[in-house]
N, C-alpha and C positions, 0 to 999 in steps of 0.2 A: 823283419825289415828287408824288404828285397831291392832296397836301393843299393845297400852294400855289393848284391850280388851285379848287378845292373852298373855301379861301378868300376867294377873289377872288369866284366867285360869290356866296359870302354875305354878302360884301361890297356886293357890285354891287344885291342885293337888298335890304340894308337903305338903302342911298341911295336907290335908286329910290322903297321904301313912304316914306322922309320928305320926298320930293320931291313925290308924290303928297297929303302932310298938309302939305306945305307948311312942313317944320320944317327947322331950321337946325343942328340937335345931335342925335346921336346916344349914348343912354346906356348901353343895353342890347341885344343882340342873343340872341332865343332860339334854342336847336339841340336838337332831339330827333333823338339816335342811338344807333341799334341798334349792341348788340357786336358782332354779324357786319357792318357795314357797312364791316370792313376800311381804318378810317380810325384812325391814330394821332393822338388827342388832342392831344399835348403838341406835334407838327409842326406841327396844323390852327391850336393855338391862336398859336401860336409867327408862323405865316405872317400869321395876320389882325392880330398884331400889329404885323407890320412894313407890311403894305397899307394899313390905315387911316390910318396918317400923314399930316396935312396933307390929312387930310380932315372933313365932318359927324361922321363917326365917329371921331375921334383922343380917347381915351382912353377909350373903352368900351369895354365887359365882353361877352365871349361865353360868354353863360351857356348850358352842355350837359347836357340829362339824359339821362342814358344810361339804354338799355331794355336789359334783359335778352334772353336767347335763351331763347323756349319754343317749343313745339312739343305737339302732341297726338297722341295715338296711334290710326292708320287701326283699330288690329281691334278693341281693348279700351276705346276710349274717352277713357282717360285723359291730361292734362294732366303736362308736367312743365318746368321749369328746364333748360337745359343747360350743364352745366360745359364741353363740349368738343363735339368735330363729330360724336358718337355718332346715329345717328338711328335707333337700333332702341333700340325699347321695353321698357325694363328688368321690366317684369311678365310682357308676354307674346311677345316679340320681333317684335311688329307693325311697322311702319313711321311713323316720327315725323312729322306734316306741319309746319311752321315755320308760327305766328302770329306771334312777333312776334321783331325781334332783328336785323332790315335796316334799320332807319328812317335816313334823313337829310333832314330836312326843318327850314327854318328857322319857329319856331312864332311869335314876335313881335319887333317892332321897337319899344324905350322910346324915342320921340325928342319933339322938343318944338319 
């Protein structure tokens, strides 16, 4: 389960950025991730749960927005959504390039 581990990092990140502000609490933690980022939410949130304890961070919120999966098409141009791991282009059978839909990145730390 490498949610645990991917926890802990984000943990480790937001002590660090309140450490660097010099704050003592932790309220907020943001997470931008992508649906292909192969990371199960409800584990990732579940693990940060239990790591923050009796810590800056004990009772705050990991706040995640999830990105979508798009992708645009190499021959015809075109932009689309993806429901599933299709990567040929529904108009012209092109080949779909991924813009967005991988992201994990921690975007802000609420602490005080």
């Amino acid at each position: 389960m490498h949610e645990a581990t991917l926890a802990e990092n984000i943990l480790n990140i937001a002590l660090e950025a309140a450490e660097q502000n010099h704050a003592t609490k932790i309220f907020k933690v943001g997470l931008t991730l992508g649906e292909m980022a192969g990371v199960e939410v409800e584990a990732l949130t579940l693990s940060f749960d239990v790591l923050k304890k009796n810590t800056p961070a004990d009772g705050a919120e990991l706040v995640i927005n999830r990105i979508p999966i798009r992708a645009t098409c190499n021959k015809c141009g075109k932009s689309f959504r993806l429901a599933n791991y299709n990567f040929f282009c529904p108009e012209c059978d092109g080949i779909l390039i991924l813009k967005s839909g991988r992201e994990l990145l921690v975007d802000f730390v609420d602490c005080e």
